[in-house]
Biotite code that builds the C-alpha atoms (Angstrom):
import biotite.structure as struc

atoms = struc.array([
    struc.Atom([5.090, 3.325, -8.767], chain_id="A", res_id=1, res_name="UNK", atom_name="CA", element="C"),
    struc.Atom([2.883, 4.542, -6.505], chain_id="A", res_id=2, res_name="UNK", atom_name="CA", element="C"),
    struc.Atom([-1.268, 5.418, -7.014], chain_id="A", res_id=3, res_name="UNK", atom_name="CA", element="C"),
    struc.Atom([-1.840, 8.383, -4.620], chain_id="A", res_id=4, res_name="UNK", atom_name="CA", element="C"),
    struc.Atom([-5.398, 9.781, -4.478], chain_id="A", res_id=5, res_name="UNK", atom_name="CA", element="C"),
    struc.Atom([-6.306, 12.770, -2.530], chain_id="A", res_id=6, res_name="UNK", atom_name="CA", element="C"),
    struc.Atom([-10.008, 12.945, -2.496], chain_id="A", res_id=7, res_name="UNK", atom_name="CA", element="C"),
    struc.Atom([-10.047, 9.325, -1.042], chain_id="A", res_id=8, res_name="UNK", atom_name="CA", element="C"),
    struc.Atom([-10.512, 10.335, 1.958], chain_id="A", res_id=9, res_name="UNK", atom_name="CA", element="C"),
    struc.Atom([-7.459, 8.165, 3.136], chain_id="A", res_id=10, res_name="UNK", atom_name="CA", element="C"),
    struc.Atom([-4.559, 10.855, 4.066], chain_id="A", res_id=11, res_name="UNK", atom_name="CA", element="C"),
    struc.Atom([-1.670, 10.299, 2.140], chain_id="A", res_id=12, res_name="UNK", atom_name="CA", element="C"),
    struc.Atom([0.647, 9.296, 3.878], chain_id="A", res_id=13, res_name="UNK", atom_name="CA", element="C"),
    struc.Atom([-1.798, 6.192, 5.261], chain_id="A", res_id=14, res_name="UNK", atom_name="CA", element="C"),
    struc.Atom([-2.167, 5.378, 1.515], chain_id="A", res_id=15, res_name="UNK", atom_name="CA", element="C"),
    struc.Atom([1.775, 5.586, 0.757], chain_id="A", res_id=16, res_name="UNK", atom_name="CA", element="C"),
    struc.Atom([2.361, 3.504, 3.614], chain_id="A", res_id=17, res_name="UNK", atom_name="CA", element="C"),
    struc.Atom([-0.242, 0.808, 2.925], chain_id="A", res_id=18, res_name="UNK", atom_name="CA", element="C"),
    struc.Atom([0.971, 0.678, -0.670], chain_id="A", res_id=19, res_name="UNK", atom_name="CA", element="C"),
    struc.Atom([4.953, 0.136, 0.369], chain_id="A", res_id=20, res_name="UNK", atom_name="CA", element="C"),
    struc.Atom([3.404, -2.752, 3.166], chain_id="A", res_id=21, res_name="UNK", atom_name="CA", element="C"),
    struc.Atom([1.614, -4.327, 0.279], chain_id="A", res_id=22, res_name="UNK", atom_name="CA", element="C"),
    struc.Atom([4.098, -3.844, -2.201], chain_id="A", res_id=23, res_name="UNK", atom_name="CA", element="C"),
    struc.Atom([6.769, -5.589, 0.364], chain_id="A", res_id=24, res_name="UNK", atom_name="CA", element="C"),
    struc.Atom([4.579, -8.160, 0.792], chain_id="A", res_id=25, res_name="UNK", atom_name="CA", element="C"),
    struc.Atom([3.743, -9.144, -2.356], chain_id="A", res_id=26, res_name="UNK", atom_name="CA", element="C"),
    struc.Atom([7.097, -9.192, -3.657], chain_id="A", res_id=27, res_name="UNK", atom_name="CA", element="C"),
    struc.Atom([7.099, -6.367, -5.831], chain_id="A", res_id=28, res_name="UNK", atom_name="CA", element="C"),
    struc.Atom([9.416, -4.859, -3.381], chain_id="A", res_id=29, res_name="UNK", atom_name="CA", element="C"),
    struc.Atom([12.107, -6.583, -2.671], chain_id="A", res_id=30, res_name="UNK", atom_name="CA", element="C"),
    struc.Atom([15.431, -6.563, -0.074], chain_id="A", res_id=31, res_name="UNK", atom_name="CA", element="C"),
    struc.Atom([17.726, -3.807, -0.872], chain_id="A", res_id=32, res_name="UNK", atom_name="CA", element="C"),
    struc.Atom([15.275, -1.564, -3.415], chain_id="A", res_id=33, res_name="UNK", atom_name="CA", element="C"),
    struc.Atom([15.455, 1.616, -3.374], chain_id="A", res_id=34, res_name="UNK", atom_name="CA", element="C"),
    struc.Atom([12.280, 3.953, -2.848], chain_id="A", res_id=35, res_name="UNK", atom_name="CA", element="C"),
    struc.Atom([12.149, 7.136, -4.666], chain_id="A", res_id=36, res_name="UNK", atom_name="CA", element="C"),
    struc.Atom([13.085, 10.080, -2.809], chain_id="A", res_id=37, res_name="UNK", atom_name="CA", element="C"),
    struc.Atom([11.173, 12.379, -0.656], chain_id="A", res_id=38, res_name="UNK", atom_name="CA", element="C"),
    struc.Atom([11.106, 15.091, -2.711], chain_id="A", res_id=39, res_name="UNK", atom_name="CA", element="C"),
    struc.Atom([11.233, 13.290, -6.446], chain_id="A", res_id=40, res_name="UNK", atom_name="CA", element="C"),
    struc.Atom([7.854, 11.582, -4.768], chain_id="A", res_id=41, res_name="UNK", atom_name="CA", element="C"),
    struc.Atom([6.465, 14.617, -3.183], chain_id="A", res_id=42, res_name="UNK", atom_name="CA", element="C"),
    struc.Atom([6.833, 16.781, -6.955], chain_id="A", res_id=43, res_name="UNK", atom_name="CA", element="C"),
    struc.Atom([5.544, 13.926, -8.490], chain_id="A", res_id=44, res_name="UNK", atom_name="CA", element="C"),
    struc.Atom([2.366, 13.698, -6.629], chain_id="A", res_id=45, res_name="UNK", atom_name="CA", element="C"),
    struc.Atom([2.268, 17.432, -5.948], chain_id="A", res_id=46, res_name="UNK", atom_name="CA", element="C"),
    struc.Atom([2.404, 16.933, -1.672], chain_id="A", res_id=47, res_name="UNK", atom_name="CA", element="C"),
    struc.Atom([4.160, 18.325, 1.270], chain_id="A", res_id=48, res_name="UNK", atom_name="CA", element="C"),
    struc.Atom([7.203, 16.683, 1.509], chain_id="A", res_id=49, res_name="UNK", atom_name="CA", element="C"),
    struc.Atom([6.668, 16.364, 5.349], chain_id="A", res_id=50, res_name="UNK", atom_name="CA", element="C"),
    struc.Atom([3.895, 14.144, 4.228], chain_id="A", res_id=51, res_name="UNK", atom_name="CA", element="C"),
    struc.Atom([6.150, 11.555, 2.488], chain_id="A", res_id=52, res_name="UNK", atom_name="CA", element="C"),
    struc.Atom([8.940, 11.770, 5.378], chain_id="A", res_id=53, res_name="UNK", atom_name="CA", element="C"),
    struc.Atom([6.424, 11.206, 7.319], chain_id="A", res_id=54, res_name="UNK", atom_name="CA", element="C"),
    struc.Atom([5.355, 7.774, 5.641], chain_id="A", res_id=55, res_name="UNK", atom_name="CA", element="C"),
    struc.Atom([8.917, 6.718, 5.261], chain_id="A", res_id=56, res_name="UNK", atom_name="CA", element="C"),
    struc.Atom([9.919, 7.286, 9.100], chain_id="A", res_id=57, res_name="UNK", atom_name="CA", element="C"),
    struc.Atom([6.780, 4.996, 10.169], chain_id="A", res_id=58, res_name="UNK", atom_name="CA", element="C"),
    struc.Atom([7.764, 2.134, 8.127], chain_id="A", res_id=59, res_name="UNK", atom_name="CA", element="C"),
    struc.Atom([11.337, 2.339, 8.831], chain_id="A", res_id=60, res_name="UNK", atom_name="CA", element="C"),
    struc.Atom([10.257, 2.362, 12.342], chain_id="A", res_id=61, res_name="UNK", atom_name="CA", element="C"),
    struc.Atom([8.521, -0.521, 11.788], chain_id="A", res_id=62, res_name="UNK", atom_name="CA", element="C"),
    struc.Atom([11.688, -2.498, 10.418], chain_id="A", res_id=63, res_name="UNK", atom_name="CA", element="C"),
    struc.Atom([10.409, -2.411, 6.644], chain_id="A", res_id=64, res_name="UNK", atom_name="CA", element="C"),
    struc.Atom([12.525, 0.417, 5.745], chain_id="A", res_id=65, res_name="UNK", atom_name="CA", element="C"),
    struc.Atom([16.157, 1.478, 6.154], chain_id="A", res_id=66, res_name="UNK", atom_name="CA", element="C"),
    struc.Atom([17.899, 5.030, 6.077], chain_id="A", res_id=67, res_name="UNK", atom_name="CA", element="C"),
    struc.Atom([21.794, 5.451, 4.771], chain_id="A", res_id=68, res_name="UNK", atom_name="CA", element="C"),
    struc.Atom([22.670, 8.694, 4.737], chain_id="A", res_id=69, res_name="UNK", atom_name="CA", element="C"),
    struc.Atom([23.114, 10.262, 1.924], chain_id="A", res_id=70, res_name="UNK", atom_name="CA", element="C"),
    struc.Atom([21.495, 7.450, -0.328], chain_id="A", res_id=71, res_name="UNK", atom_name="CA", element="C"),
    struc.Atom([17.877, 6.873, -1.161], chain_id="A", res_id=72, res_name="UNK", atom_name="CA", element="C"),
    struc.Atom([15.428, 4.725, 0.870], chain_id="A", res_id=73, res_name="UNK", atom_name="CA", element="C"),
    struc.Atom([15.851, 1.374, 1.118], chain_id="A", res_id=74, res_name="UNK", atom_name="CA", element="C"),
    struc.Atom([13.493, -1.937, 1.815], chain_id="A", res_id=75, res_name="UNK", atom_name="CA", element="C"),
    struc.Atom([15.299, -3.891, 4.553], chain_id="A", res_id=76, res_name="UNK", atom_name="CA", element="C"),
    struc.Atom([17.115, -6.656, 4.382], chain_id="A", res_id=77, res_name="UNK", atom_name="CA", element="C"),
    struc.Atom([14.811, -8.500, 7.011], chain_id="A", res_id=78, res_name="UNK", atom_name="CA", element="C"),
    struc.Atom([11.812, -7.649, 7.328], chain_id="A", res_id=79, res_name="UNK", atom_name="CA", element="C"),
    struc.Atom([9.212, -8.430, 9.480], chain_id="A", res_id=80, res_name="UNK", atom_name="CA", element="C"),
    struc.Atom([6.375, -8.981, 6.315], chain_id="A", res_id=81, res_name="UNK", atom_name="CA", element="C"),
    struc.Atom([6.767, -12.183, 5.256], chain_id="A", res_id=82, res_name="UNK", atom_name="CA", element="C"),
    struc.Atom([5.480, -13.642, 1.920], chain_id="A", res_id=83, res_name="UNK", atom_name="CA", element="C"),
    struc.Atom([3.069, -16.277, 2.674], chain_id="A", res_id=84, res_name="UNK", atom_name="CA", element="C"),
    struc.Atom([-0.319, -16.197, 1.425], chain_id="A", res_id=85, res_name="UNK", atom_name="CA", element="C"),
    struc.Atom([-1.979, -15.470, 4.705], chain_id="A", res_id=86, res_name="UNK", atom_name="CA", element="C"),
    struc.Atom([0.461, -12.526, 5.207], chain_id="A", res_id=87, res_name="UNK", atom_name="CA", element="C"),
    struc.Atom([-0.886, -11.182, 1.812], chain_id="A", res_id=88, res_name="UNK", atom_name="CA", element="C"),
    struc.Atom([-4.442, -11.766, 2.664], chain_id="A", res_id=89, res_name="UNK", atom_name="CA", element="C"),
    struc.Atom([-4.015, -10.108, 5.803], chain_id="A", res_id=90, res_name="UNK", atom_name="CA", element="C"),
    struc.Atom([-3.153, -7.212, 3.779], chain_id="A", res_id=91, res_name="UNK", atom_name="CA", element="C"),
    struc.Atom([-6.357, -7.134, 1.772], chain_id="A", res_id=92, res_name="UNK", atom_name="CA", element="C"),
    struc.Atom([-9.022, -8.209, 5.135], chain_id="A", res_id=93, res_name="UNK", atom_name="CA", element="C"),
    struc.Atom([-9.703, -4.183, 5.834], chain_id="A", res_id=94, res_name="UNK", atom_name="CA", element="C"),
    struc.Atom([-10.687, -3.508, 2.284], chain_id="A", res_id=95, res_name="UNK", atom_name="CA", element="C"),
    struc.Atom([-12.881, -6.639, 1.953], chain_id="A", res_id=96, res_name="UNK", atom_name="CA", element="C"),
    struc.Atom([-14.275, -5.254, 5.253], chain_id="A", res_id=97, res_name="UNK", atom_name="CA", element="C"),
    struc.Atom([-15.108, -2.424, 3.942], chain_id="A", res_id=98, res_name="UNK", atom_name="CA", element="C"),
    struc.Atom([-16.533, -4.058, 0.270], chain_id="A", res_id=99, res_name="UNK", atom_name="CA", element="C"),
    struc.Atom([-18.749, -6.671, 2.506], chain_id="A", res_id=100, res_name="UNK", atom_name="CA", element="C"),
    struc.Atom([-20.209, -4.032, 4.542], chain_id="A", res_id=101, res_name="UNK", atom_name="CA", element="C"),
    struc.Atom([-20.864, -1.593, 1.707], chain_id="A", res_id=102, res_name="UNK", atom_name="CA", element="C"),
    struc.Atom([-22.796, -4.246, -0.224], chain_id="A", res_id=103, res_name="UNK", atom_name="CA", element="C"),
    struc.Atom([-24.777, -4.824, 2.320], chain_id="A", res_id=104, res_name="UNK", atom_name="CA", element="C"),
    struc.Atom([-25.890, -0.991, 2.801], chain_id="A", res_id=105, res_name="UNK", atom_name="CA", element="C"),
    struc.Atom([-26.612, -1.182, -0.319], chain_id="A", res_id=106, res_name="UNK", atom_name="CA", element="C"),
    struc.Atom([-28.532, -4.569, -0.041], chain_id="A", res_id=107, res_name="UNK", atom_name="CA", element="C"),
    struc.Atom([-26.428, -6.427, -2.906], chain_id="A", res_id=108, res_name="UNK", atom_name="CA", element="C"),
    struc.Atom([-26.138, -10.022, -2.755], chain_id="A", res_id=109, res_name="UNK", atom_name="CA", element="C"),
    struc.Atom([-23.281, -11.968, -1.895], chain_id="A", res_id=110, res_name="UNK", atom_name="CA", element="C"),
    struc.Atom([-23.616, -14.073, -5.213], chain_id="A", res_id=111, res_name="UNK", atom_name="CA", element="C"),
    struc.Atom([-24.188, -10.485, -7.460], chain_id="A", res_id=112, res_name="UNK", atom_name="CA", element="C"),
    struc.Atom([-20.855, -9.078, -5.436], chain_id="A", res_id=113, res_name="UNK", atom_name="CA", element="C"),
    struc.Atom([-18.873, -11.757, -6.270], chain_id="A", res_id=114, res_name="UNK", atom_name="CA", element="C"),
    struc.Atom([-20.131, -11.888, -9.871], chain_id="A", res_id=115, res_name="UNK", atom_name="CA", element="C"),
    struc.Atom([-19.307, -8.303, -10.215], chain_id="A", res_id=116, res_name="UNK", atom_name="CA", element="C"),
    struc.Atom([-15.706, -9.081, -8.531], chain_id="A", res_id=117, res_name="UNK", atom_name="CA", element="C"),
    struc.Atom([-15.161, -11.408, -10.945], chain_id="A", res_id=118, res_name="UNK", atom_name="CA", element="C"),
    struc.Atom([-15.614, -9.571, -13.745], chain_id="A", res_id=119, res_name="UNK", atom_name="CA", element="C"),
    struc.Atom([-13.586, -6.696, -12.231], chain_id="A", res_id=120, res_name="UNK", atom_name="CA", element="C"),
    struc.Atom([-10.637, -8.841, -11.868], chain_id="A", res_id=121, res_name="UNK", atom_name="CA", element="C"),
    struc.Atom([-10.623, -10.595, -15.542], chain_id="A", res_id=122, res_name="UNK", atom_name="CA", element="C"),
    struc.Atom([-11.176, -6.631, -16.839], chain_id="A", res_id=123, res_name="UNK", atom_name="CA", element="C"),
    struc.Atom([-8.101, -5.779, -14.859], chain_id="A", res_id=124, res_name="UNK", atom_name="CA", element="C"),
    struc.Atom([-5.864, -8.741, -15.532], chain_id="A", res_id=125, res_name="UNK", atom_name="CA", element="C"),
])
């Protein structure tokens, strides 16, 4: 469910919780689904369990997560993502940020880095 990397550089829980915002937004999360458990999650991905508590707590802070004792996760009923396409741009302007400013480092044009994300997306369709 979830793609946790930990030579990215990004600590895990910012990835975890980036992926769940995402995820929410986009729809593949959805009112009422449950999240896997701390600790199913933290053997999975061989991490601290403090580490995916720690995710969890922030978004339900944020209102995109609810706690019932004694039952797993859940997204909340309302949440404060909603699912227009600006809302799921928004969640994508850092890493374009970051794609724009690398291929310019790098001195690669904008038509060659759009080329190149063009074939990236039909490979990965």
């Amino acid at each position: 469910m979830f793609i946790l990397n930990p030579q990215s550089g990004i600590p895990i829980y910012r990835q975890l919780i980036d992926q769940i915002r995402r995820m929410i937004a986009g729809g593949q999360l959805k009112s009422g689904d449950d999240l896997p458990s701390v600790r199913e999650l933290a053997l999975e991905h061989a991490v601290n369990p403090m580490t995916i508590s720690k995710a969890y707590s922030m978004l339900e802070l944020e209102g995109l997560l609810v706690r019932q004792r004694g039952k797993p996760m859940q997204v909340a009923a309302e949440n404060p993502l909603t699912k227009t396409k600006e809302s799921r741009l928004a969640h994508l302007r850092p890493q374009l940020e970051n794609l724009v400013m690398a291929a310019k480092q790098l001195e690669v044009s904008d038509e060659l880095l759009i080329k190149e994300l063009k074939r990236y997306l039909t490979e990965n369709s």
